[in-house]
N, C-alpha and C positions, 0 to 999 in steps of 0.2 A: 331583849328579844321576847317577842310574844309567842306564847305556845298555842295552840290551838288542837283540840279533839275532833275529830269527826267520827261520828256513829252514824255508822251507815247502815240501814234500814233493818232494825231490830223490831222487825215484826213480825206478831203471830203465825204469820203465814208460813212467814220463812224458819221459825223455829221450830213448831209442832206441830204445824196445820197446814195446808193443801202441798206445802214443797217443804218441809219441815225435814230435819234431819239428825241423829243422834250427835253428829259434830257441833250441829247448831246449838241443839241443845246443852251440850257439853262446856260450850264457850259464853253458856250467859253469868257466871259467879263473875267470869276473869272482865269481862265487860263492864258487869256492876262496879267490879275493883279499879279498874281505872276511870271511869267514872269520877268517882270518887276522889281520887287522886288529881283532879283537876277544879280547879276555881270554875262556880258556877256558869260566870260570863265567860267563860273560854270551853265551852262544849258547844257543838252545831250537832245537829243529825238531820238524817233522810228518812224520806220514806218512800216507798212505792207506790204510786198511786195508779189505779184503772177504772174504769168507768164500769157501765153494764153492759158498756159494750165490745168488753174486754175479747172476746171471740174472734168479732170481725174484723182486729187487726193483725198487721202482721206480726207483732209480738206472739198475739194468740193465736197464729197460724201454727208459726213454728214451736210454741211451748204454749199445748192448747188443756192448760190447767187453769181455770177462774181461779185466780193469787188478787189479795190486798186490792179488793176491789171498796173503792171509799164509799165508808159509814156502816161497812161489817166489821165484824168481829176480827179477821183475820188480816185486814189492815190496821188495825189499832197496833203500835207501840205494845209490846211486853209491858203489864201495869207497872211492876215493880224497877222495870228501867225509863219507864216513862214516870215515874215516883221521883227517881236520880236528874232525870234530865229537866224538870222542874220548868222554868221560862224559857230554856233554851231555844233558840231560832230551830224551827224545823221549814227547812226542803220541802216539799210532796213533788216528788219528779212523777212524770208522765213513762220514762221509759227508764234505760240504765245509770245513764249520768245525767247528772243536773248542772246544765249550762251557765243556769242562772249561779247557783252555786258557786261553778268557777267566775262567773264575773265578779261577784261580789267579793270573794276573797282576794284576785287578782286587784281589783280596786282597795283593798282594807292592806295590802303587800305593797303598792305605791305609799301609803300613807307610814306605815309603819313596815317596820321588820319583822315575818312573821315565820316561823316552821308550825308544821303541821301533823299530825300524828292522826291515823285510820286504823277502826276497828269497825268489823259489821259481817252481814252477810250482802251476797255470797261472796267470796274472794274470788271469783275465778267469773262473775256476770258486775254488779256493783260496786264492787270495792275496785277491783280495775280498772271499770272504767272512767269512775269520778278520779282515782288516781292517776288517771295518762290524763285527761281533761285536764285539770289541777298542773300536771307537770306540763302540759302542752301550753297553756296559760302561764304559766310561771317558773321558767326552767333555773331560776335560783333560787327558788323556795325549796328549802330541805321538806323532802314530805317521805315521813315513816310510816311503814305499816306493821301493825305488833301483827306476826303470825297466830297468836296463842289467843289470840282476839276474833279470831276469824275462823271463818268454815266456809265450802266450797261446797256446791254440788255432788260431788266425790270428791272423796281423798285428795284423787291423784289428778283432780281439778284444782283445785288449791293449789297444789305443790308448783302444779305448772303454772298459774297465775304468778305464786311467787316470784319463782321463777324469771319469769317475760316481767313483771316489775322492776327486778333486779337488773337485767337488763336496759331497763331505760332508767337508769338510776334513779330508785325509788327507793330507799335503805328497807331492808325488809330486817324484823328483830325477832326475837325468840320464837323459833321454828325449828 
């Protein structure tokens, strides 16, 4: 059985810069740490990507912050986990979850046996939703999400994320 990481969109934005948060910040060692703990060819990540014209949509209607708009600063990958993540396939999704993402693992899950393990931000906007995507796609694919890896908009956005994860059986771990 093949293990697979997913790092979901550990970018400046989201960790100290325009929606940045001291959770987010708090969870970049434990990030690095597993990382780490995984063979290079078996790490994937996201990122968020927006255009300049990030305002006039309805993403930026409703959370009307210019976030990880691509070829600034505040989309770039954290250098030092973008250091870690080395060739790894990277995502650029358009919105919260990346479809393409689930196809390609859904098709790599026909080929072989795979579980799947998520860390990233935010648990309660991205990590959920590429998680229910992912399990929507592939409802025998064990996919874990380490809490202690993740941060949420607030606290008590995460928690509930957790939460509504666990409910659609999504193993949720050290939380």
């Amino acid at each position: 059985m093949r293990k697979l990481l997913l790092v979901i969109d550990m970018q400046n934005d989201f960790i100290d810069g325009a929606l940045g948060t001291a959770e987010a910040v708090d969870i970049v060692e434990a990030v690095k740490d597993k990382i780490r703990s995984y063979p290079a060819d078996d790490v994937i990540a996201t990122m968020d990507t927006h255009q300049d014209n990030y305002m006039q949509t309805q993403e930026g209607t409703y959370l009307p912050v210019p976030h990880c708009i691509k070829g600034q600063q505040g989309w770039e990958i954290r250098p030092d986990i973008a250091e870690l993540l080395g060739d790894a396939k990277i995502y650029e999704k358009p919105t919260f979850g990346s479809t393409r993402l689930a196809e390609d693992l859904t098709k790599l899950s026909q080929k072989e046996e795979i579980e799947l393990e998520m860390v990233g931000l935010c648990t309660d906007i991205c990590v959920i939703s590429n998680a229910l995507l992912l399990k929507a796609n592939m409802p025998e694919v064990k996919i874990t999400v380490d809490a202690s890896c993740c941060a949420g908009v607030t606290p008590e956005k995460h928690l509930a994320a957790l939460e509504t994860m666990r409910s659609c059986q999504i193993q949720v771990i050290n939380d």
